[in-house]
C-alpha positions in Angstrom: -39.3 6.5 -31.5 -42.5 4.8 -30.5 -41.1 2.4 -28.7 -39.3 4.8 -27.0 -42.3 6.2 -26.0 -44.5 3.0 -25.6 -41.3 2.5 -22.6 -40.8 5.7 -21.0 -44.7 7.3 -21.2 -48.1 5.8 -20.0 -50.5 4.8 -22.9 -52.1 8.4 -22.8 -53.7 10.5 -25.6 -51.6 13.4 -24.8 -48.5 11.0 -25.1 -49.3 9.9 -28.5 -49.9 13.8 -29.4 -46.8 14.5 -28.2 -45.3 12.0 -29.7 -46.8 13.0 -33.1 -45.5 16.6 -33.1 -42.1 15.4 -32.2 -42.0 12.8 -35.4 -43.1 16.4 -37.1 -40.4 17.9 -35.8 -37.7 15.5 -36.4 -39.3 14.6 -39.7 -38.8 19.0 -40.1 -35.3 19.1 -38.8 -34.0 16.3 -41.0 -35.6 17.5 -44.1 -37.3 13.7 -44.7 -39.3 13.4 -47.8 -42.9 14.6 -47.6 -44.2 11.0 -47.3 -41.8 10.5 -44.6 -44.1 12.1 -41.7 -47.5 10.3 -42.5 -45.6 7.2 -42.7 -43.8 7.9 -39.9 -46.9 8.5 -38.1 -48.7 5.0 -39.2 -45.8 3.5 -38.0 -45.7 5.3 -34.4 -49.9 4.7 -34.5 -49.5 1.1 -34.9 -46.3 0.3 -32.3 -47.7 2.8 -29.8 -51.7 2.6 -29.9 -52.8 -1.3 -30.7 -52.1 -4.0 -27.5 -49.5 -6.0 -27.9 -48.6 -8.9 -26.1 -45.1 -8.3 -26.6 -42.5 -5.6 -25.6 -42.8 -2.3 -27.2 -39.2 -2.5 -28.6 -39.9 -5.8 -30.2 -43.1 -4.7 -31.8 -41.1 -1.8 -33.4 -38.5 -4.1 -34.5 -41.2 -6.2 -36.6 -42.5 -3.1 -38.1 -39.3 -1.9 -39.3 -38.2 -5.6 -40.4 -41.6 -5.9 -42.2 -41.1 -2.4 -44.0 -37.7 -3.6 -45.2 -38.9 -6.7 -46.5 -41.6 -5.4 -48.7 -39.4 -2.7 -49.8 -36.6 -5.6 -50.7 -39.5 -7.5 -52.5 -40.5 -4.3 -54.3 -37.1 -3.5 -55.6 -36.3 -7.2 -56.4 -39.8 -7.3 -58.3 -39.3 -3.9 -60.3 -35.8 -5.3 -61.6 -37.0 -9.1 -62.5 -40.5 -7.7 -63.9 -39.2 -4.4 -65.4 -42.5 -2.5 -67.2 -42.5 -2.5 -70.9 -41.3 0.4 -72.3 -43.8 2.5 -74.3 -43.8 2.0 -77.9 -43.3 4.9 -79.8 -45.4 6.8 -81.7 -46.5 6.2 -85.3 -45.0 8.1 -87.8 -48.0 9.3 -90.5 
């Protein structure tokens, strides 16, 4: 969505307010998780509001690549490393 706008709108603070309440709203419609909207609004923050050298498109395409990753790593880390199960209680 960011890129969307980072194409279509000029880098304007009303833009990326707009912008904001309509990842609210989609985030609303959708019923996405409660984490879903500030994440989704990190994400928007960083692809719409720091320079880039490159196409907007492309620097949301390495956001989402680099979110997928970690989250890969993260699941492939919790099933190799699992945490030790609690030991249970003494008996007296």
């Amino acid at each position: 969505m960011a890129a969307m706008f980072a194409i279509y709108f000029p880098p304007r603070l009303v833009w990326y307010g707009i912008g904001i309440f309509v990842l609210g709203l989609v985030c609303s419609i959708t019923r996405s998780s409660r984490a879903a909207y500030p994440l989704g609004g990190v994400a928007f923050t960083i692809v719409l509001l720091i320079s880039h050298t490159e196409p907007p498109w492309r620097v949301a395409f390495h956001r989402f690549a680099e979110v997928s990753i970690g989250i890969v790593v993260a699941v492939v880390l919790t099933v190799v490393w699992p945490e030790p199960e609690p030991a249970p209680p003494e008996k007296k």
